[in-house]
N, C-alpha and C positions, 0 to 999 in steps of 0.2 A: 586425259583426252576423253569428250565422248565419244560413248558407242552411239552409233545407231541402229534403228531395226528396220529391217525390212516392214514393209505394211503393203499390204495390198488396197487396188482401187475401192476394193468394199469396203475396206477395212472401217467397223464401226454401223454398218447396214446388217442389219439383222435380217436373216431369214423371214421369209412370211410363205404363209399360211391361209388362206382367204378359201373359202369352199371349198369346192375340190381342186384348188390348184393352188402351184408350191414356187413361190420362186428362193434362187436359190443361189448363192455366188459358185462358177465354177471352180474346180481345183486349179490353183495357180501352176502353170507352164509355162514353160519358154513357147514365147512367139516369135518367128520368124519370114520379113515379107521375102518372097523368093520375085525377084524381078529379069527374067527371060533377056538374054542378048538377041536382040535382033538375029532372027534366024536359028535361034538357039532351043527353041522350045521342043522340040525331038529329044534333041544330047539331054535336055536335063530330065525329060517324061524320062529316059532311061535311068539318067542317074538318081533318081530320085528313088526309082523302083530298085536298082542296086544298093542304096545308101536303107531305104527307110521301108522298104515293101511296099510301098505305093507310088502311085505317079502322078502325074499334075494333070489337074483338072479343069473339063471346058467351063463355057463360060457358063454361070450359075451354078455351076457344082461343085462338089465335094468327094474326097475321097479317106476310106478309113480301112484301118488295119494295124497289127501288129504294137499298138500304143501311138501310133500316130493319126494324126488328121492333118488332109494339106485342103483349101477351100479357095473358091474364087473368091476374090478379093475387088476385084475392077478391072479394066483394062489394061491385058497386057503384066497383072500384077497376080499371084497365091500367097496365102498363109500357110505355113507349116506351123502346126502344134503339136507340142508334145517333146516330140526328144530337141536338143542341139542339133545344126544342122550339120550333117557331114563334108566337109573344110573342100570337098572332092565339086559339091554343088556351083562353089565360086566360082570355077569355069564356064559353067553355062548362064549364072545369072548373079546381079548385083544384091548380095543377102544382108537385110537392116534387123537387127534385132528391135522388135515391139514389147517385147517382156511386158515392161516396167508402163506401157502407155496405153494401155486399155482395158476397162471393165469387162468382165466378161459374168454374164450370168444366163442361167437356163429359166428357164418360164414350161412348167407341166403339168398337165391335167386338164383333164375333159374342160373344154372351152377354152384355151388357152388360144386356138384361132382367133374366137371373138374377141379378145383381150387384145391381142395385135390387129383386130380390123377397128378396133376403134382408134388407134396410133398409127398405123401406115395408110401411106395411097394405095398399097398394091393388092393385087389377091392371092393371100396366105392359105387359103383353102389346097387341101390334101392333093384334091383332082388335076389342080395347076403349081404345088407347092410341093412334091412329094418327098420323102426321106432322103437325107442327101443333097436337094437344092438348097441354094446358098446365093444371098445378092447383097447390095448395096443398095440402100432404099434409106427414105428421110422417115423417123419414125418420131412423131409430134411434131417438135422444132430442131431436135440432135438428126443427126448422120448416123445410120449404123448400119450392120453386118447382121442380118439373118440367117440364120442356116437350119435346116429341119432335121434334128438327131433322131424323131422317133415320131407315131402317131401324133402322138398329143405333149411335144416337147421341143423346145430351140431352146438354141442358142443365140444369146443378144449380143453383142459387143458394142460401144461405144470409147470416146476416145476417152481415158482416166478423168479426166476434170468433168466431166457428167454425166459419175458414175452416181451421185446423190439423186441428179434428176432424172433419171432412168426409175431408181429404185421409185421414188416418186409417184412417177407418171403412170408406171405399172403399179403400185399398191392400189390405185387413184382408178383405171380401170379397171383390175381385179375386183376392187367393189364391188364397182356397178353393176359388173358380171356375176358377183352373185346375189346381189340384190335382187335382181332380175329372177331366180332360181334356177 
């Protein structure tokens, strides 16, 4: 019988390097969408905070702690990253494992805003995007998940099957960005 292997969304995209800025696949983690029962979004802010040390976040944000991250996701919808969700969560919301269906990669270094303002409609700038916010925005022609881990760093996600056109599209502005100097 074959084996087979696990691979991740990057799997075969190489790191880059382009000026000062690095993009990067993250460390592969269980993903989990955590979906709130009508009414239930208290019970689980608790159980969340019992289960994982943190709790569930408004909308655009994110929350981090203890090896975890939980992030908005969309309406009515969070991600949990990082651990397995604790089996206790099921009561307050309908939990789909993501693992295995999406790219996820970081984008960091001085200009990496300008690298995402040439790919989204939105404004990524610090002043309106600060550490910790997190949205759902069209970035080129894919759908994805922004969220801002650090000054000059996010994190990307899209869905697994355009995880080549991501790396892509970002090599592709990274350029120009440092073409630019």
């Amino acid at each position: 019988m074959a084996e087979l292997l696990v691979k991740t969304a990057c799997d075969g995209l190489e790191p880059l390097k382009i000026g000062l800025l690095t993009l990067t696949e993250s460390k592969p983690q269980s993903l989990t969408t955590l979906a709130p029962y009508r009414g239930a979004e208290q019970a689980l802010d608790k159980a969340l905070t019992a289960a994982h040390g943190i709790g569930y976040p408004g909308v655009n944000g994110s929350i981090s702690g203890a090896g975890a991250r939980v992030l908005w996701f969309g309406r009515d919808l969070a991600l949990l990253m990082g651990p397995q969700p604790d089996a206790g969560l099921a009561k307050h919301a309908a939990l789909t494992d993501q693992s295995a269906g999406w790219a996820v990669m970081e984008l960091s270094g001085a200009g990496a805003e300008e690298v995402l303002a040439r790919l989204c409609p939105v404004d990524l700038r610090q002043a309106h995007f600060d550490i910790g916010a997190s949205l759902r925005t069209e970035l080129k022609h894919m759908m994805a998940s922004i969220c801002r881990l650090d000054k000059d760093r996010f994190q990307i996600m899209v869905f697994r099957s355009m995880a080549r056109t991501l790396h892509h599209d970002l090599k592709t502005a990274m350029e120009a960005r440092a073409a630019r100097g």
